[in-house]
N, C-alpha and C positions, 0 to 999 in steps of 0.2 A: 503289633500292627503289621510288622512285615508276614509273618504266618498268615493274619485273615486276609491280603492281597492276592499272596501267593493261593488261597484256599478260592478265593471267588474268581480268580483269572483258571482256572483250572474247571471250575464247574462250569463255569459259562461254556468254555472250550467242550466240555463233556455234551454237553446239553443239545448245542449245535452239529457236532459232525455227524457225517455220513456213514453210519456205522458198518452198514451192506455192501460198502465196496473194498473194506479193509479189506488184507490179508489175516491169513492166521499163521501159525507155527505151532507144529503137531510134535509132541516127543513120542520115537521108536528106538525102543530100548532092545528090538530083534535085531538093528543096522548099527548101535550104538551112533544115532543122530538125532538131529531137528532138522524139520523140512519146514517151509515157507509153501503154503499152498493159496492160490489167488485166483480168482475168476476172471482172468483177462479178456474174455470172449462175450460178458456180461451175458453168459446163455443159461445163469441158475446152477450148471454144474461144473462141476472142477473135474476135469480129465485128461487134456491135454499135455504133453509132455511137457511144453513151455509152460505149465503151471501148477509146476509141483520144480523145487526147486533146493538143494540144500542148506540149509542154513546155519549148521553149526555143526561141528564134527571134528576129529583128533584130526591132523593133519595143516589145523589153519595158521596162518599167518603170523598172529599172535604168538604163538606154541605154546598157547592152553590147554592141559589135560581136557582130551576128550570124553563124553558119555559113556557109562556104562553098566549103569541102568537106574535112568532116570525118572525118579518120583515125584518131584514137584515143580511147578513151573507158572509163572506169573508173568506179564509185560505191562509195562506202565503206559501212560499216554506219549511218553516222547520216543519209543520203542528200548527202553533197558528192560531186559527182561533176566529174570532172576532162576536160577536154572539150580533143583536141586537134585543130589547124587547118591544112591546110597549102597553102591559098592566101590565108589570112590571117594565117597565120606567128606564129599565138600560140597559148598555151593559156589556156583560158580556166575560171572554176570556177563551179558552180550548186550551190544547195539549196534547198527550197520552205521554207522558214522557217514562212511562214502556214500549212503543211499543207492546201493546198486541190488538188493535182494535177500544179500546175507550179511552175516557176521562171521567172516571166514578169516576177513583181511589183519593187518598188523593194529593191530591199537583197540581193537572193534571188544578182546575177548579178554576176561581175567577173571583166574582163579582168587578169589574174594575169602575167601574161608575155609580152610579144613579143621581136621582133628587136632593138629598141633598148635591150635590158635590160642593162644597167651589167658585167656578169657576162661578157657579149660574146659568151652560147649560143644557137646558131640554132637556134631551132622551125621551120625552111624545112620539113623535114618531120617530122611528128610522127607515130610509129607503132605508139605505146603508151603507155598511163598503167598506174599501178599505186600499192596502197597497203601500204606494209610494217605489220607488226603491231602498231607504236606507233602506226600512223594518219599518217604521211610519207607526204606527195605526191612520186612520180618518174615522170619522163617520158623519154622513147625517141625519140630523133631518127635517123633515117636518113639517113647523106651524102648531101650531093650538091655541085652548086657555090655554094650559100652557105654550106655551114658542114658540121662534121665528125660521122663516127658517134658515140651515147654516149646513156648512159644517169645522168639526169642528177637529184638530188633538191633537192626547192624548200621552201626554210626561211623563212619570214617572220622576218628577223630585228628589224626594227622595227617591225614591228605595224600596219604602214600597210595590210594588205590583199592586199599584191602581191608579187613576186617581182621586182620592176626594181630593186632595188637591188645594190651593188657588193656578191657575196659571199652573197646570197642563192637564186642558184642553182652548184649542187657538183657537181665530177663523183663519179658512184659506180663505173660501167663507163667509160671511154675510152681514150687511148692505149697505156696500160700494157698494155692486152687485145686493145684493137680495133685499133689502128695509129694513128698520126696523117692528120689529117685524112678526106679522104672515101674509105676506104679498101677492104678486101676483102670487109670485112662489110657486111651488110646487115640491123642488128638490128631486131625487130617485135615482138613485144608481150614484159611480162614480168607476172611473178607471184610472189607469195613464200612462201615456207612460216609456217605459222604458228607458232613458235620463238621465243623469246625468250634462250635461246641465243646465237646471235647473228644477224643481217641474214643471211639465204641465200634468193638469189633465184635465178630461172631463167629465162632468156630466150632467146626463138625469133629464129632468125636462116635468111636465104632468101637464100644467094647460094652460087654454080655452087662445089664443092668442101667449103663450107662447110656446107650445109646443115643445120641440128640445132637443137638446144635444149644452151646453155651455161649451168653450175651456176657461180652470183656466191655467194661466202661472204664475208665480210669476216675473216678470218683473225686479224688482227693490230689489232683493234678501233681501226680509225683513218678506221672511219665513208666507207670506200668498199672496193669491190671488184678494185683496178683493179692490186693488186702480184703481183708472180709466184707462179704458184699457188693463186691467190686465184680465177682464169677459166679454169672446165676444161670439159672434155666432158663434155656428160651423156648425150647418144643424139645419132647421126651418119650420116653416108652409110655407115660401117662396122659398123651394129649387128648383132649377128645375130640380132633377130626382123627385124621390117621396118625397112628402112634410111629414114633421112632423106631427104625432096626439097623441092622447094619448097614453103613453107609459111608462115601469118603466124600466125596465132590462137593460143594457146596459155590453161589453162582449169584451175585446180586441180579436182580432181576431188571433189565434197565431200560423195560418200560415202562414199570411202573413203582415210583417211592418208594421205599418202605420194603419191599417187597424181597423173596431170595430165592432161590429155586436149589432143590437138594435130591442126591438119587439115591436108591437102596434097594434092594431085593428081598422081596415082600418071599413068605413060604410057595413053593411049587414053582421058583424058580423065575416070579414074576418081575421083570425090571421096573420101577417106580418113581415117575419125577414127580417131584410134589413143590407145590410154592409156598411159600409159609409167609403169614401177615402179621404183624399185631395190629389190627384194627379199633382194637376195644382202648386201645393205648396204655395198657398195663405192664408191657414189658416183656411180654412173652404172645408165645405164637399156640398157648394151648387150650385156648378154648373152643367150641364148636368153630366150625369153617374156616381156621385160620390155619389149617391145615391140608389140602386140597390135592387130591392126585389128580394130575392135570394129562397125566403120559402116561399108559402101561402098554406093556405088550411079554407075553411067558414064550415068543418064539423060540425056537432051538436056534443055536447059532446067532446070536444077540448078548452081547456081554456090553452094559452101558458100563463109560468110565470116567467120565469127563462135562461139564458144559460150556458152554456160551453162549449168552446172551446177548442179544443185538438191539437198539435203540428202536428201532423200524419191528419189536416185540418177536420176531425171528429167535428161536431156541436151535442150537446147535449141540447134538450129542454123538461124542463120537463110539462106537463098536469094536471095540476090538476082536471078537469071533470073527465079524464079515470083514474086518479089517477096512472102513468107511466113516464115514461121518455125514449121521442124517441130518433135515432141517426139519423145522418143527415150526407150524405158520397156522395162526388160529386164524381161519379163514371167513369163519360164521360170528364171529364175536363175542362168542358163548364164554369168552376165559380159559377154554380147555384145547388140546389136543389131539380128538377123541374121532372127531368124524372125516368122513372117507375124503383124501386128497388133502390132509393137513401135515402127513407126512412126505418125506418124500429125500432120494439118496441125493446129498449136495455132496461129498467127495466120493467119485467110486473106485476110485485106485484100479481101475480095472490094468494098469498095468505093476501092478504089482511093486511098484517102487517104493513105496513106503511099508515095512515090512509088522511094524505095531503100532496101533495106532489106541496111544494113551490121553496122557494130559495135552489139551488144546488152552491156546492163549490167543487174542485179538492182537496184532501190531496196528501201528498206524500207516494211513494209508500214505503212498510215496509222494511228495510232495515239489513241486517245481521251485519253492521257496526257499533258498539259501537262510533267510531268518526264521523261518517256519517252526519254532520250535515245538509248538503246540500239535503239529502236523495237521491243521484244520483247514490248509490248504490258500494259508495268506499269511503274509506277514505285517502284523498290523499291534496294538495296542495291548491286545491281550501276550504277546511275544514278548514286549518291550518291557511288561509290569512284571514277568517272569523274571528276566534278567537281572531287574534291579533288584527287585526284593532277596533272589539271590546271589547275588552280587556281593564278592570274597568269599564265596565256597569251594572250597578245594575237594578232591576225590572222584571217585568215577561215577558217582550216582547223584553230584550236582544238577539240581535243573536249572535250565536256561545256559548249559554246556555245550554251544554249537559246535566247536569245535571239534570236541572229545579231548582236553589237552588235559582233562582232572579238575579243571578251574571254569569259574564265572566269574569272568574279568573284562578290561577293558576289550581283549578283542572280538568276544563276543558282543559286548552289546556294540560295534561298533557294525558287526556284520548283520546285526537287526537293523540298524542306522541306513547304513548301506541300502539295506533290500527292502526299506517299509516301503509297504503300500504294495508289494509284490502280491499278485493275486491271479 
């Protein structure tokens, strides 16, 4: 009961905000940082020096190892955002607590997991984060020779903060799916549907044969994905819209249900967002038109790496050749991307501050609300039913944790108390 509360105060929240005026957070692995870039001038493009800002980086307050080169990156609705490393071989977690821009300050930043973590999982690579509907952090290693493919979820079990202890991080995708050790797959990012149903997740994988996006269900409710039948095809090199090739990014699509958005580079160098459906309701995305190139363009100087999607159907992808991030706005109604004036550069970095511009993530937007847990910009019922349901959760990725102290306790809901009705 408490899980479906926490599940529909969270949807609702999703459903309602104002997705266009968030900020985002861009990882540049050329600067070893994250930047906060936001449209303060409401002019469509992000340029100004006031609106690129930094947001995480070696030197902060905390004294959390800083970036150094960063591959996977997620934020949840309350801004924790899950920051994966893979020549520092950890993940690490941020949120601006003080609500001032970054996560630079004391208390805001913690190393969550490395290699020596009791559990014996290697982050050597890490190539996806993702936050299932209850607000579970998992993370996406990709083989190599320190440690094996998997998809893995990080549980604070004793409330210390971190994820180093024995039994604290789980597999949810590994052997049973992916093979043992570092094996044919090559998983990259994942995503989850928003169900409460049960855990069903979907995950992009980029290797020769394999290529696709695989549907993770948890079938037999024993809180992984990883027993026969349990890891299937969702869309593949055999779909018959457009076939799978290599690809990392994968993106719910959150205009529209159901929906995902995935990029890859088709032969001759052509870049390719495609949205994948299962419409027919069978489980997979590979029958005629469930497979749709919505975006191309074989420019020189165009290296897509990332997306985001926006509620208001706005596609954000960002470049790292022109070192930018376009927006993408179906203006004609057609479903696609395709006709003239639907693109267009929403970050141009024309001054060169931001040095790579890879994985992009949505924060929430900055909120006047001291109980505003939800960031939806009031503090009201939906706040209140966060708290309680969890309520006695100790660790750093607690929701309904206004404070940031590890806990959901009494002084936070007292600071919803305090502040309802703030709007």
């Amino acid at each position: 009961m408490r899980r479906t509360l926490l599940f529909f105060a969270l949807a609702l929240f999703a459903a309602g905000r104002e997705a266009a005026a968030d900020p985002y957070v861009i990882a540049d692995r050329a600067n070893d940082a994250y930047w906060r870039i936001f449209d303060a001038d409401a002019s469509g493009v992000i340029d100004e020096p006031s609106e690129v800002l930094l947001y995480f980086a070696a030197g902060n307050a905390a004294g959390t190892i800083g970036p150094m080169n960063p591959t996977a990156m997620q934020s949840r609705w309350d801004g924790l955002t899950c920051m994966g490393d893979q020549i520092n071989r950890n993940v690490c977690l941020t949120r601006d607590l003080n609500k001032d821009g970054d996560a630079m300050d004391g208390g805001e930043s913690i190393m969550a997991a490395d290699a020596g973590n009791a559990s014996g999982v290697s982050f050597a690579f890490p190539t996806g984060a993702a936050f299932d509907p209850q607000g579970r952090i998992y993370v996406v290693n990709a083989g190599n020779a320190f440690g094996a493919d998997g998809v893995y979820r990080m549980n604070d079990l004793n409330g210390d903060r971190d994820f180093q202890d024995a039994g604290e991080i789980e597999v949810y995708v590994g052997p049973g799916a992916l093979g043992p050790g570092n094996g044919p797959y090559s998983p990259q990012e994942l995503v989850f549907a928003p169900t409460d149903v049960a855990t069903l997740g979907f995950l992009r994988n980029s290797s020769a044969d394999l290529h696709g996006v695989y549907r993770c269900l948890d079938g037999n409710s024993d809180d992984d994905a990883d027993d026969p039948g349990e890891f299937t095809v969702f869309w593949d090199v055999s779909a018959a819209g457009t076939p799978a090739a290599a690809g990392a990014a994968l993106e719910l699509d959150a205009a529209r249900p159901g929906a995902m958005y995935t990029l890859q580079l088709a032969a001759g160098g052509v870049d390719l967002l495609i949205r994948l459906q299962d419409q027919n309701s069978d489980n997979d995305a590979q029958d005629a038109g469930e497979s749709v190139v919505v975006f191309s363009t074989a420019e020189a100087g165009f290296t897509a790496i990332d997306i985001a999607s926006d509620a208001d159907g706005r596609v954000l992808l960002t470049d790292n050749s022109g070192k930018k991030v376009i927006a993408l706005v179906d203006n004609d109604n057609d479903g696609l991307f395709m006709s003239p004036g639907e693109r267009t550069d929403y970050f141009l970095n024309s001054l060169a501050s931001v040095g790579d511009i890879r994985q992009i993530s949505r924060l929430p937007a900055p909120s006047p609300c001291t109980g505003d847990w939800n960031a939806d910009g009031a503090t009201n019922t939906l706040d209140l039913n966060v708290v309680l349901t969890a309520f006695g959760c100790t660790g750093f990725n607690c929701p309904g944790d206004l404070d940031g102290d590890g806990e959901t306790d009494s002084s936070d809901l007292n600071i919803v108390l305090t502040d309802f009705g703030c709007d």
